[in-house]
N, C-alpha and C positions, 0 to 999 in steps of 0.2 A: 760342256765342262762339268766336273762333277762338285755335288753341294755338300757343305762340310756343316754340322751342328755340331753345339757342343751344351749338352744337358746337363750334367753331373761335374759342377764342378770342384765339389772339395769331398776326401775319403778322409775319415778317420777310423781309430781305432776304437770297437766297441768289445768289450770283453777280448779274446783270442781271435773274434773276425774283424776283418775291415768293411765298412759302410762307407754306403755312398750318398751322399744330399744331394738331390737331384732337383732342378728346381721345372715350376711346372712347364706346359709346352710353349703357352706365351710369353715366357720369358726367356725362351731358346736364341742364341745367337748364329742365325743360321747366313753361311755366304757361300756363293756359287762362283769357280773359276778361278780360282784360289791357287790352282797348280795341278798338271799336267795330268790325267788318268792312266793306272797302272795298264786296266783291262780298258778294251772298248765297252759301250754299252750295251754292245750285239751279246756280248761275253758273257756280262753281267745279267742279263737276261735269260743267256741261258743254263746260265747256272742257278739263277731263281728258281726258273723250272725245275730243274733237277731234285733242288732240295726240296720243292713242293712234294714233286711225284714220291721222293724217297719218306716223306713226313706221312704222307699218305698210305703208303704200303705197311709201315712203321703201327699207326695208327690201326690198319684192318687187323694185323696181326695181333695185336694188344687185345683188341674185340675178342677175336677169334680166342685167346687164350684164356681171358676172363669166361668166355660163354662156358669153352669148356672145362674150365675149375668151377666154376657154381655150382654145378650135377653131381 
């Protein structure tokens, strides 16, 4: 079953942005099996991945671009 927390409980308005109060991790209200999962966790797993490997490809590129703007 999947775990639901909830950190951030109250937004308000600071200037033209909205803020969040988020409070720290020990005082997170964290519960597990709460209600039914969209995805399996085969899914969500592999969709971790994905985002890993794309954050990584993301990341070489950034390198690669900075190295050659420095020169």
């Amino acid at each position: 079953m999947p775990t639901w927390a909830t950190w951030c409980r109250k937004a308000h308005l600071q200037g033209n942005k909205r803020e969040k109060e988020c409070a720290p991790r020990e005082e997170w209200d964290i519960v597990s099996g709460t209600h039914e999962p969209i995805i399996t966790m085969e899914q969500f797993e592999q969709v971790q991945q994905i985002r890993s490997q794309r954050r990584e490809k993301y990341r070489e590129t950034v390198e690669k671009r900075e190295i050659l703007y420095r020169t």
